[in-house]
C-alpha positions as CSV (number, residue, x, y, z in Angstrom):
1,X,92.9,89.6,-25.0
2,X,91.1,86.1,-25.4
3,X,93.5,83.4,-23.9
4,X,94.7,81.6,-26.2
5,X,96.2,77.7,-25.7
6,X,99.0,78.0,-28.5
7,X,102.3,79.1,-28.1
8,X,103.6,82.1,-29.8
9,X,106.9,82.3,-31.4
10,X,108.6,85.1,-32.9
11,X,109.5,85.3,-36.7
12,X,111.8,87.6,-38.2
13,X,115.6,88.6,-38.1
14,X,116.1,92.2,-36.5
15,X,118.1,91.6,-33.8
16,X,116.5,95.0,-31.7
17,X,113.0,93.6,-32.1
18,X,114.2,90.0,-31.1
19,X,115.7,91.3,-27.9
20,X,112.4,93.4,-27.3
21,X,110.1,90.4,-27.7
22,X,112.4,88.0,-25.4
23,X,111.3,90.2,-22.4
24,X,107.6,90.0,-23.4
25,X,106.1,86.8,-21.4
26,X,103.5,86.4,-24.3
27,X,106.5,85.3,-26.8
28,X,107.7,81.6,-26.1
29,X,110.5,81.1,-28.7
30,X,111.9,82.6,-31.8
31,X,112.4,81.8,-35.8
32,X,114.2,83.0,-38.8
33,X,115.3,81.6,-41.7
34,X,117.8,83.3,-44.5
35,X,114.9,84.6,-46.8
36,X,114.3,86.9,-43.6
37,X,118.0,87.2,-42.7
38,X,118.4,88.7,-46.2
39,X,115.4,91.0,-46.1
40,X,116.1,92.5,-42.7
41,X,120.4,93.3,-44.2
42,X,122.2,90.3,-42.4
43,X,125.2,89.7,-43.8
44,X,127.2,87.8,-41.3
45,X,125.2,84.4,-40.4
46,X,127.3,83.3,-37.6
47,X,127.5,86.7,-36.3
48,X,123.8,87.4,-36.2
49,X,123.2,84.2,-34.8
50,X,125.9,85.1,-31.8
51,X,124.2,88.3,-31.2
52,X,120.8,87.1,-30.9
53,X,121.8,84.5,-28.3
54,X,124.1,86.8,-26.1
55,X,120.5,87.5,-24.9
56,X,118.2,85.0,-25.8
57,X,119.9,82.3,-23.7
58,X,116.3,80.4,-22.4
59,X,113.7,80.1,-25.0
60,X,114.3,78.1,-28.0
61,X,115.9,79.9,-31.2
62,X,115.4,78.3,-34.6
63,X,118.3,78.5,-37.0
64,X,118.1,76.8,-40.8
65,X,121.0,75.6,-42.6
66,X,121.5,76.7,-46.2
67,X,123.3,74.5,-48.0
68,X,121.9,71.9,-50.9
69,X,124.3,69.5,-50.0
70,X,123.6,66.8,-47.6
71,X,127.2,66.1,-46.4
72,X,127.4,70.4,-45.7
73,X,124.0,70.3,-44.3
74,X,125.0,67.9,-42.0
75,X,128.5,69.7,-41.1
76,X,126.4,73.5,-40.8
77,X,123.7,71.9,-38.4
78,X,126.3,70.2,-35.7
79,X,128.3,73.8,-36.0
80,X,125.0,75.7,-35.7
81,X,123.5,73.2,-32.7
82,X,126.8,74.1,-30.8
83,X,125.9,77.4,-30.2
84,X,123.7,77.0,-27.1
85,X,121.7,74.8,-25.9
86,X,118.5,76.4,-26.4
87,X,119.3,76.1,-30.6
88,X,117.1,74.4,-33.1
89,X,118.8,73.4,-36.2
90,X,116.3,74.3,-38.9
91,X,116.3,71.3,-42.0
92,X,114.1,71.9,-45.0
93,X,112.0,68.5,-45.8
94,X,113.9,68.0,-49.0
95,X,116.8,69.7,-50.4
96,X,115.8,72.0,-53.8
97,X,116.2,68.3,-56.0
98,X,113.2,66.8,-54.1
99,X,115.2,64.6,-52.6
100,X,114.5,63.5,-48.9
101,X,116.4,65.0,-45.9
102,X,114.7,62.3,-43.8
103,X,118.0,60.2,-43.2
104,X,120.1,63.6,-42.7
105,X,117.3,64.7,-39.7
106,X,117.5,60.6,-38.6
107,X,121.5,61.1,-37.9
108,X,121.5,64.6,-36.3
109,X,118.4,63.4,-34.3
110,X,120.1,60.2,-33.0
111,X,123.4,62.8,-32.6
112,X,121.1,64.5,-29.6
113,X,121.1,67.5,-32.0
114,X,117.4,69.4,-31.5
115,X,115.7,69.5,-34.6
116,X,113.4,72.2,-36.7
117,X,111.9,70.2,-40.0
118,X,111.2,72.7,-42.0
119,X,108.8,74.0,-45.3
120,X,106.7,71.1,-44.9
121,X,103.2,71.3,-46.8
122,X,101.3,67.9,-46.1
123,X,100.9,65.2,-43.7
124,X,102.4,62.8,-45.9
125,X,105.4,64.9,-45.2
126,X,104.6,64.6,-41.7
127,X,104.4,60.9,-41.3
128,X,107.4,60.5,-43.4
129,X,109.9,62.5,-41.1
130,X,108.0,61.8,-37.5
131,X,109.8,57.9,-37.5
132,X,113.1,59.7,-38.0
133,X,113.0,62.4,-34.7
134,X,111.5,58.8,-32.4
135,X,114.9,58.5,-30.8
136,X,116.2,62.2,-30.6
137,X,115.7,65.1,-28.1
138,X,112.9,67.5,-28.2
139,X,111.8,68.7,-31.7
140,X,109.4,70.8,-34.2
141,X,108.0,70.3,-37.4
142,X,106.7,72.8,-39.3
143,X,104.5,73.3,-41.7
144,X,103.6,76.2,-43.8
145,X,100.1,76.1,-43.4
146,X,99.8,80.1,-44.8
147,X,101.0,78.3,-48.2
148,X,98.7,75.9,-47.9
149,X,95.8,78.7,-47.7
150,X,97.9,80.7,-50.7
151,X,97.0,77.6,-53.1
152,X,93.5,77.9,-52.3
153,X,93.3,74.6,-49.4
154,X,92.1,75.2,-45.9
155,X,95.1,74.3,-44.0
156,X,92.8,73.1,-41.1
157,X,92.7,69.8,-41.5
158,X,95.7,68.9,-42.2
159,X,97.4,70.3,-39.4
160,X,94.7,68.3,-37.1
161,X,95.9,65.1,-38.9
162,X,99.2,66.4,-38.3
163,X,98.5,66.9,-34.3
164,X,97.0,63.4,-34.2
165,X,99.9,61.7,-35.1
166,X,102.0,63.7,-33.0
167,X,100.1,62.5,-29.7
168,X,102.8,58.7,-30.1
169,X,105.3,61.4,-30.1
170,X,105.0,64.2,-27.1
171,X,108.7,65.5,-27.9
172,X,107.8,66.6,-31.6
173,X,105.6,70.0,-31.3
174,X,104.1,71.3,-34.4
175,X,104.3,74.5,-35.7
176,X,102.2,76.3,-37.4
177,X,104.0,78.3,-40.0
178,X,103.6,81.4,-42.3
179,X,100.0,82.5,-40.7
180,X,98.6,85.2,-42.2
181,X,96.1,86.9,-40.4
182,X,95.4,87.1,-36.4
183,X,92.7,84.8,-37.0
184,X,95.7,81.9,-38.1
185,X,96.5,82.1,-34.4
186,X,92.8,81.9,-32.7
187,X,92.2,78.8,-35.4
188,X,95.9,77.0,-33.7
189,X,94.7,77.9,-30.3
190,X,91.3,76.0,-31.2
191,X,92.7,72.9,-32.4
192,X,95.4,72.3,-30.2
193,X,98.2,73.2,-32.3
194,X,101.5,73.8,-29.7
195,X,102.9,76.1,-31.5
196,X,102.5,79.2,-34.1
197,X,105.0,81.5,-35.6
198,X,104.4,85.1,-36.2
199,X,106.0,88.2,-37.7
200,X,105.4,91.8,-36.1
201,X,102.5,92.4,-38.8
202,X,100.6,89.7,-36.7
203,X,102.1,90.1,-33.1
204,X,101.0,93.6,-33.4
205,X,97.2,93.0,-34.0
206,X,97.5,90.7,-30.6
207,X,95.3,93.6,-28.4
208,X,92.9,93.2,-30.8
209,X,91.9,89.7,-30.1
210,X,88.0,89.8,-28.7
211,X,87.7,93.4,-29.4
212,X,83.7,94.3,-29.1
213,X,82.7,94.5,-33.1
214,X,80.6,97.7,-32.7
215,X,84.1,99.3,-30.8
216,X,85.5,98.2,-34.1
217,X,83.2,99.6,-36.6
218,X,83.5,102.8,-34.6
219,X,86.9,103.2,-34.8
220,X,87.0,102.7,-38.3
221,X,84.3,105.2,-39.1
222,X,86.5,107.6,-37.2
223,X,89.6,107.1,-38.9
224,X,88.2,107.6,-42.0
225,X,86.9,110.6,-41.3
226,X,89.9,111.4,-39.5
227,X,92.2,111.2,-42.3
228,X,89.8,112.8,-45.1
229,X,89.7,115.5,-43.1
230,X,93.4,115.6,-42.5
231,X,93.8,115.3,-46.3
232,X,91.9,118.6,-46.3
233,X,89.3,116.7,-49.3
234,X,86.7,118.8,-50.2
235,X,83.7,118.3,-52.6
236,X,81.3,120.6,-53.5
237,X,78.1,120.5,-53.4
């Protein structure tokens, strides 16, 4: 496998897999929001949450709020922050009004709460939020450069204009978020990005990195034959 100069962080909610990946080296940190809480049957947040950490006590483990509500935001992040000290308290850029979370993230950051601004889509974003995590601990901002791609944009540079104002601020990584292919992870290796989230579709393609091309085309030459002939097809001729 090509080394690669990015950190990888785990995304997804299934509590087995989580506990799996901790033990692998190659895995840095983990994420989850509730759209993959819901999908993978979580119904108790708090609980989850609990369980994951009962193992997952050293690398960081990203946690979003869910409320609309500044005020509750604020109250959910100080209760989920308190559950270890290796916590990130996931806040969405804006709440679903547009309206800025920036003061919210500028109070929990100066509160020594560590920080996960999240669903971010441009660097105007970016520069908007960086000012407000200046005085607070360690802290990510991610942004969702897979929807970037879905609208048709190469997401390349603006994460680079997102890394280079990042270099006044060494305790804000960046994330890249929502890849969707292997090759989202070589690109955030090659332009310095410190961090990229990934869900078992794309951890799982990992061995592949640098595979020999002709070893490739082999191997898929032979499972298609494989599995016609498995499928008992016939033609005649």
């Amino acid at each position: 496998m090509k080394e690669l100069r990015v950190k990888l962080f785990a995304d997804g909610a299934n509590v087995k897999r989580m506990v799996e990946m901790y033990a692998n080296p190659i895995i840095a940190g983990f994420t989850t929001n509730p759209t993959l809480m819901r999908k993978a049957g979580v119904s108790d947040y708090e609980g989850f949450a609990r369980e994951v950490l009962s193992t997952v006590k050293e690398k960081p483990v990203s946690f979003e709020v869910f409320s609309d509500d500044f005020g509750e935001m604020e109250a959910q992040a100080l209760k989920i922050a308190s559950w270890g000290e290796n916590v990130y308290v996931k806040i969405p850029v804006t709440n679903t009004r547009q309206e800025s979370s920036v003061r919210l993230i500028e109070r929990l950051s100066k509160a020594g709460i560590k920080l996960n601004v999240t669903a971010m889509l441009t660097a105007g974003q970016v520069s908007e939020v960086l000012p407000a995590l200046a005085r607070g601990p360690a802290s990510f901002v991610s942004i969702f450069a897979g929807r970037i791609a879905d609208s048709g944009i190469d997401p390349v540079p603006i994460m680079k204009e997102a890394l280079a104002m990042l270099k006044s601020q060494p305790k804000t990584e960046l994330i890249w978020a929502s890849p969707r292919e292997l090759y989202n992870v070589v690109q955030a290796s090659q332009i310095g990005c410190h961090i990229i989230t990934a869900t078992d579709d794309v951890l799982k393609k990992l061995p592949l990195l640098g595979k020999d091309l002709l070893t490739f085309s082999l191997d898929t030459v032979k499972m298609f034959y494989d599995d016609a002939k498995a499928a008992g097809y016939r033609i005649k001729v």
